[in-house]
C-alpha positions in Angstrom: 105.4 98.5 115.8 107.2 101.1 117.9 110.3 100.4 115.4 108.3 100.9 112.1 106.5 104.6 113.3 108.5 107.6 113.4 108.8 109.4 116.8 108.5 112.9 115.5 108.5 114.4 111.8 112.1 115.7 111.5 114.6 114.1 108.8 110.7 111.7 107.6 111.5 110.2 104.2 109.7 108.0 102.0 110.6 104.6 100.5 110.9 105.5 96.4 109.7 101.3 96.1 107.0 100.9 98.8 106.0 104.4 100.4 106.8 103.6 103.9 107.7 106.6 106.1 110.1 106.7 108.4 113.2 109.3 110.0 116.1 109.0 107.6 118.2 107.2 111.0 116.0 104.4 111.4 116.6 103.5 107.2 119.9 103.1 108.1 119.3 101.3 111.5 117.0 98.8 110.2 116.3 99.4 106.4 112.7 99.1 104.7 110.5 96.8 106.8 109.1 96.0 102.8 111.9 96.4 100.9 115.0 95.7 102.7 115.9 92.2 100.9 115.5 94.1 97.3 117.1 97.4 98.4 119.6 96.9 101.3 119.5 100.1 102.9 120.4 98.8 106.3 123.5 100.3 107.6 124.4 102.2 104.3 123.8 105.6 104.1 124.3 106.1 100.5 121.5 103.6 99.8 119.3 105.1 102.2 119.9 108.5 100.4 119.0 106.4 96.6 116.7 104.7 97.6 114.5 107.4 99.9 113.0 110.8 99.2 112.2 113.1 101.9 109.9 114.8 99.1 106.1 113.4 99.9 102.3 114.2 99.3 99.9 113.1 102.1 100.1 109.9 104.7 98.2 107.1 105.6 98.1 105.3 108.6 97.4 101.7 107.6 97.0 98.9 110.8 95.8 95.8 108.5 97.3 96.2 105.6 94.9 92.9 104.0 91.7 94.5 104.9 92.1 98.1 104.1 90.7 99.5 100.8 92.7 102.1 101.2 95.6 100.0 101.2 94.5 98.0 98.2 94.1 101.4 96.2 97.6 102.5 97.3 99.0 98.8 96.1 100.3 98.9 99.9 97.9 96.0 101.4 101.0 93.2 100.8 103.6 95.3 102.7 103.6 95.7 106.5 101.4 98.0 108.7 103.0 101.5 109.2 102.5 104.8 107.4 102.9 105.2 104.2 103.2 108.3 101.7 100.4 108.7 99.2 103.4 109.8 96.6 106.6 110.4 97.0 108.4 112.6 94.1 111.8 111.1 92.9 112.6 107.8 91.3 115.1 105.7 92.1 118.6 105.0 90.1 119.1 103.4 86.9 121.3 100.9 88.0 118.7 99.6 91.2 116.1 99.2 89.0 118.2 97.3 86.9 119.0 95.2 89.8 115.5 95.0 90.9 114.7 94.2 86.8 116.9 91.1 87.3 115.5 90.0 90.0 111.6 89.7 88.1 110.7 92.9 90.0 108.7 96.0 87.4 109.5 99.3 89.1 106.8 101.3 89.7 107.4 104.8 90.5 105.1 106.8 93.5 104.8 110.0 92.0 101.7 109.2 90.2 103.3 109.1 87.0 102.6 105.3 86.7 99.8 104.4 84.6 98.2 101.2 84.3 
């Protein structure tokens, strides 16, 4: 867990696919604990820049992820425990969401623009 929540609040970004928080280094160190087999972040720093925004509303703590309404509400009780932005402005680039199109995956963006 110690991995997945940031130490202090400098250089926080959000995932633009899942919401998770976390300082821009550990993106590149380890990628998106949700989204790293999609977006490959780890160890690229132009990905991590695509594919995160450090513009974000709000945060929520979320422990078990399955059992949380709050989780469910945010679409975030699938993903892994760790904190997660309640939107994050930005979208990410044509040509990932075409690749995440290929791969069956509907991008939704976190800005709250997204209606169902």
């Amino acid at each position: 867990m110690s991995g997945i929540i940031p130490t202090d609040k400098k250089q926080l970004r959000a995932c633009l696919l899942c919401s998770l928080i976390k300082k821009q280094d550990q993106f590149f160190r380890s990628g998106c604990d949700n989204c790293e087999s999609l977006l490959g972040m780890k160890g690229v720093m132009d990905r991590v820049m695509d594919c995160t925004s450090q513009h974000f509303d709000g945060a929520i703590a979320v422990m078990q992820p399955s059992e949380s309404w709050v989780a469910k509400w945010q679409r975030i009780d699938k993903f892994e425990k760790g904190i997660y932005a309640v939107q994050v402005q930005g979208t990410l680039p044509e040509d990932i969401e075409d690749e995440l199109e290929a791969k069956g995956i509907k991008y939704r963006p976190r800005d709250g623009s997204a209606r169902d």
